[in-house]
DRENDO-1510 file (C-alpha; in Angstrom, 1 decimal, always signed):
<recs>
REC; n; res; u; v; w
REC; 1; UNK; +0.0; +0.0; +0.0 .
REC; 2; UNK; +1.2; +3.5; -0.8 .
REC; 3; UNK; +1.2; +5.9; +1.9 .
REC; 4; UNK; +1.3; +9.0; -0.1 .
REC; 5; UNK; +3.2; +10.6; -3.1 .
REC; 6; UNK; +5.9; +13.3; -3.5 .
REC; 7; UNK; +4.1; +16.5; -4.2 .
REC; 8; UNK; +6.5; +19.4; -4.9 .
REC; 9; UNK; +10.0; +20.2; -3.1 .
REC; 10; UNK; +8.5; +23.2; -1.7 .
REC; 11; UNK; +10.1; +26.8; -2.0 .
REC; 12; UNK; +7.9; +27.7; -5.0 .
REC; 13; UNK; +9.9; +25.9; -7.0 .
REC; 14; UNK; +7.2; +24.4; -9.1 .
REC; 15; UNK; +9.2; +21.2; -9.7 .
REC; 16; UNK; +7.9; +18.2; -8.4 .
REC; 17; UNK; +10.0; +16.0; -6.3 .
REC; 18; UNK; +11.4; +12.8; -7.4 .
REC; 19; UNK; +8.9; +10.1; -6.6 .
REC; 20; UNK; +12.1; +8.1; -5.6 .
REC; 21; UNK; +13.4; +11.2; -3.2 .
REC; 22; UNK; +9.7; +10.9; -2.1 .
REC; 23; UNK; +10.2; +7.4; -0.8 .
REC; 24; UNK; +13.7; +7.4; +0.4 .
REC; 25; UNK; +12.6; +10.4; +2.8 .
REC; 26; UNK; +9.5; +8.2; +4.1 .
REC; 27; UNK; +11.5; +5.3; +4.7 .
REC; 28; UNK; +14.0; +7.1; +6.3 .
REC; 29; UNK; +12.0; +8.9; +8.9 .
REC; 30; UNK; +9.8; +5.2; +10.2 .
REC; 31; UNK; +13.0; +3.6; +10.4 .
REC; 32; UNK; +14.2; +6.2; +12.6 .
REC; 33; UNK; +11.2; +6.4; +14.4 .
REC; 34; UNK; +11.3; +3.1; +14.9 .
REC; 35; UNK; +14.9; +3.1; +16.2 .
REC; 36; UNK; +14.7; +6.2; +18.5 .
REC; 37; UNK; +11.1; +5.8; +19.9 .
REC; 38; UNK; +10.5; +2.3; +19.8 .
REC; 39; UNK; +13.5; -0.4; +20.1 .
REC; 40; UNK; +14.4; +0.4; +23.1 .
REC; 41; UNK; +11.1; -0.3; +24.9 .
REC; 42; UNK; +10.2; -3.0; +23.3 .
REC; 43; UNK; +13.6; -4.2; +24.4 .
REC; 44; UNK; +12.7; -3.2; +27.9 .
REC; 45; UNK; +9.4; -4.8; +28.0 .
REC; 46; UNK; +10.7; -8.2; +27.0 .
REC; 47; UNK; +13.6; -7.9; +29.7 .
REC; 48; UNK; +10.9; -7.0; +32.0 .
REC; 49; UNK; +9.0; -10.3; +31.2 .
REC; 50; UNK; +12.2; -12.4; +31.5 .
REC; 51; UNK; +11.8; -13.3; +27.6 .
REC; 52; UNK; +15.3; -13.1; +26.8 .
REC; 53; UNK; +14.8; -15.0; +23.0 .
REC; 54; UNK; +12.0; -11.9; +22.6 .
REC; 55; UNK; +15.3; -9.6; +23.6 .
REC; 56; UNK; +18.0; -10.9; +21.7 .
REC; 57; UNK; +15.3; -10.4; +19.0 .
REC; 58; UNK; +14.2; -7.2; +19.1 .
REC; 59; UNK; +18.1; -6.2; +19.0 .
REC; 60; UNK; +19.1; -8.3; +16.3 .
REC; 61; UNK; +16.1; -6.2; +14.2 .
REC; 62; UNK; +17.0; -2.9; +15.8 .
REC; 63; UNK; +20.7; -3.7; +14.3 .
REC; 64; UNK; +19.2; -4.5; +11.0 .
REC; 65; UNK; +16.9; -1.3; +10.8 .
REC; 66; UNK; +20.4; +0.5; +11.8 .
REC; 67; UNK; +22.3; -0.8; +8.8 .
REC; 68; UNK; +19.1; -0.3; +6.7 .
REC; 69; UNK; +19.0; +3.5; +8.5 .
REC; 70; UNK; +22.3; +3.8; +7.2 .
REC; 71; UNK; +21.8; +2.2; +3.4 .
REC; 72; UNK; +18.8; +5.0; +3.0 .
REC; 73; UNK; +21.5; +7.6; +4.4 .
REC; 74; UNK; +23.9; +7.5; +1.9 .
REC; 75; UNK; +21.4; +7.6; -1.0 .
REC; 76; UNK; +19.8; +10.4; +0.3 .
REC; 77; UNK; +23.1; +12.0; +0.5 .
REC; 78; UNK; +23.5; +10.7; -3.2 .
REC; 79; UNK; +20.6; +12.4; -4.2 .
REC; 80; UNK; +21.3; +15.7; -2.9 .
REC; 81; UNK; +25.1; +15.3; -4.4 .
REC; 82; UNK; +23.6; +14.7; -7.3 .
REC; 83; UNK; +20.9; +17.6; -7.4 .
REC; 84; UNK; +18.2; +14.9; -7.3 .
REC; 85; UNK; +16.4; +16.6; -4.0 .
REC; 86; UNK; +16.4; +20.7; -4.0 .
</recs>
């Protein structure tokens, strides 16, 4: 399902923005939701229930959604490099 679409960059420019920019940008801001709001207490909460399998889990995804943080990173920085996002 498709949460939304890119509408313009803003700033009167008129353009609109890359669908692509569009969805890198999305991505990027529920993975980091997810790692600075979430993770951490769902890591809590299964400490807290002695459900250490639930634990080692929830950290093995938060390390994946950090290298996948990371992948969406660098081609944003891409795209501003290469004038892709304005």
């Amino acid at each position: 399902m498709v949460e939304g679409t890119a509408q313009s960059t803003g700033k009167g420019s008129g353009l609109p923005m890359d669908n692509c920019c569009f969805d890198i940008m999305t991505q990027t801001e529920k993975k980091a939701d997810f790692l600075y709001r979430a993770a951490d207490t769902y890591i809590q909460d299964a400490q807290a229930a002695n459900r250490q399998e639930l634990a080692h889990l929830w950290n093995t995804i938060k390390q994946d959604e950090k290298r996948h943080l990371d992948l969406l990173k660098q081609e944003l920085a891409r795209d501003v490099q290469e004038g892709r996002l304005r």
